[in-house]
Every structure is written in C-alpha cells, then in structure tokens.
C-alpha positions as CSV (number, residue, x, y, z in Angstrom):
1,X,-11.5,14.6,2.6
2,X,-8.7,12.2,2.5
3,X,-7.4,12.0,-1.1
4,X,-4.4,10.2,-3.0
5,X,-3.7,11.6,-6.4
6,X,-0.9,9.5,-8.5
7,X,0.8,10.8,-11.6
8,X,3.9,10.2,-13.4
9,X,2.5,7.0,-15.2
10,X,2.9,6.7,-18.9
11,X,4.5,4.6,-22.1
12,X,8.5,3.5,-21.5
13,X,10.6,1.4,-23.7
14,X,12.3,-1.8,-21.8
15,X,14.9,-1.0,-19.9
16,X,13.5,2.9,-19.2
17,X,12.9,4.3,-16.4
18,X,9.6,6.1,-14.8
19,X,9.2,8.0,-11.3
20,X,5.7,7.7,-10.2
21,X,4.6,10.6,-7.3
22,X,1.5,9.9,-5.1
23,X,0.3,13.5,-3.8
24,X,-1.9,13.4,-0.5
25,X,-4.2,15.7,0.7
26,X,-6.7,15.7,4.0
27,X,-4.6,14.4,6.4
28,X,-0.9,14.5,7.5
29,X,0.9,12.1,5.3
30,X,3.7,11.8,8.0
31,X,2.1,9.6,10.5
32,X,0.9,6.9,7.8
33,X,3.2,4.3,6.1
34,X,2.9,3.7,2.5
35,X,2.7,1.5,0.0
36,X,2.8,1.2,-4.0
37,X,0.3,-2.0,-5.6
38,X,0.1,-2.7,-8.7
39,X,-2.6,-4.2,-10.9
40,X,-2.5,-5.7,-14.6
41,X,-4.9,-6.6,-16.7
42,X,-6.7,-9.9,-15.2
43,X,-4.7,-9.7,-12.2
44,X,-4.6,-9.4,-8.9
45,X,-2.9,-7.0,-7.0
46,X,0.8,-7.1,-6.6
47,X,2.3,-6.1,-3.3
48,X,5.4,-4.0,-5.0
49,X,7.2,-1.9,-2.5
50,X,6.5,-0.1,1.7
51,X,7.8,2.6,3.2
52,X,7.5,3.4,7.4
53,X,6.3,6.7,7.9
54,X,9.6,8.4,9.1
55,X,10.7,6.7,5.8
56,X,13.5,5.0,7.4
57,X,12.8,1.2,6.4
58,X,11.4,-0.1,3.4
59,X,10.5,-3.5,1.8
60,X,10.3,-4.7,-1.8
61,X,8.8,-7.0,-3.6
62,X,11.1,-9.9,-4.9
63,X,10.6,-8.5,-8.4
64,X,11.6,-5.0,-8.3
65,X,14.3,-5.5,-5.6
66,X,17.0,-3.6,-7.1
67,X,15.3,-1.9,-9.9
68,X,12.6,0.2,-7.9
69,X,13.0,2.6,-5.2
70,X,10.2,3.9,-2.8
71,X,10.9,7.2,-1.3
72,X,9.0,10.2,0.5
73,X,9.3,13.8,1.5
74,X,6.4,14.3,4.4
75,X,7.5,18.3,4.2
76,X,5.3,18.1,0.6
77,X,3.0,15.0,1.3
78,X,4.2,12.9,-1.0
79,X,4.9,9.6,-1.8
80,X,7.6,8.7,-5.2
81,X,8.6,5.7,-7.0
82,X,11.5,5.4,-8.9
83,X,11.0,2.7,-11.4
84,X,14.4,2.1,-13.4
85,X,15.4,-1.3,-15.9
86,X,11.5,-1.2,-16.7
87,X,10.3,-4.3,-17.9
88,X,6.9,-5.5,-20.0
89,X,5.8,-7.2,-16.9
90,X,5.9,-4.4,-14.9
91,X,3.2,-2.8,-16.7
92,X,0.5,-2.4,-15.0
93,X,-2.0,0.2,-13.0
94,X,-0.1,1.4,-10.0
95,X,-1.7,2.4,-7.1
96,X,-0.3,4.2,-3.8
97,X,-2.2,3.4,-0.4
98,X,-2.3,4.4,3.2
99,X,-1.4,1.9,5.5
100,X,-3.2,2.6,9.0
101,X,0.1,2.9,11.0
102,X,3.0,4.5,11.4
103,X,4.6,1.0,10.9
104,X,3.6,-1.6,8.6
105,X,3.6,-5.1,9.4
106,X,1.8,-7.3,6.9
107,X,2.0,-4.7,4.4
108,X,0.7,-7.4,1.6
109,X,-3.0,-7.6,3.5
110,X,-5.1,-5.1,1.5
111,X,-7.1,-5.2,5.0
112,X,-4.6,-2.9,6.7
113,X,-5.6,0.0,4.2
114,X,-7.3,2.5,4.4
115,X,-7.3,5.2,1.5
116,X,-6.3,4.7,-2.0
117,X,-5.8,6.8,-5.1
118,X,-7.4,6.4,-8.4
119,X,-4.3,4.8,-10.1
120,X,-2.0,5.4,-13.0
121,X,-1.4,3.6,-15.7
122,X,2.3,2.2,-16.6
123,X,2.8,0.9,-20.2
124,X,6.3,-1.0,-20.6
125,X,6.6,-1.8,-24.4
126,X,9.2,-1.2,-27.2
C-alpha cells in the first residue's frame, strides 16, 4: 500500500525553527514530485512549497520564500522541510503529497495528487 507518514511537527516559539520529514513507503518515492500543503483551522489549503522528483527545482509559496526549505533524499524515501523564522501564521496542519509526475506543473491543483499522509500538526506561539 502506498503510504505517507509525516513527523517532526510540534510547538515552536516565533522565530524557531522546525524540520518536518515525510517518510514513504509502497512505491518508489523517486519517480514522484512532491509537495508540502498546509491547513489551518477554518482554512483552506495552502500551496507551501514543490520539489521535482530528481529534486533539482523547487517552488515556494510567496510566504515562506526565504524562510522554508523543501528538500529530499530518494536513497531513504523521504521528503523534509526545513521551516526556520517560524511565524504564528504558519501554524497549521502540514501535509506532504504525491504529485502524479516526475514534474510538476500546476503544483497548486489538489487534482494532480494522488496520495497523502495523515498530517502533522505545527503550533507557532510564544
């Protein structure tokens, strides 16, 4: 069974920092982009950050350019995100998804999707 487990989520100060990992399991992680979405409380999802397959090109949303970082290692099927310079709006429950090509286009259309993990939550408050 394809499955996406997330962990690293938790309670930060503002201005801390978080990495969030993504482990996958059923299929070969390597041949999928990736994606983190995030969800708060009476909100939609929010498109935060893609990653090609090879890992070679990324995109950001607008308001975690420059403070969060999407990374992967394929060797150990996983998917990271480095959240530094946390902010209360960034909390949220963050998600990690599989896009359903090596190469994402409109990475922002939860239609191109296919597999998501269960979510964990992020708390940004002093």
């Amino acid at each position: 069974d394809v499955q996406l487990v997330e962990s690293g989520g938790g309670l930060v100060q503002p201005g801390g920092s978080l990495r969030l990992s993504c482990a996958a399991s059923g299929f070969t992680l390597s041949i999928y982009a990736m994606t983190w979405v995030r969800q708060a409380p009476g909100k939609g999802l929010d498109w935060v950050s893609v990653i090609n397959s090879a890992g070679s090109r990324t995109s950001y949303a607008d308001s975690v350019k420059g403070r969060f970082t999407i990374s992967r290692d394929n060797a150990k099927n996983t998917l990271y995100l480095q959240m530094n310079s946390l902010k209360p709006e960034d909390t949220a429950v963050y998600y990690c998804a599989r896009y359903k090509a090596p190469w994402y286009g409109r990475w922002y259309d939860r239609n191109n999707y296919d597999a998501w993990g269960q979510g964990t939550q992020v708390t940004v408050s002093s």
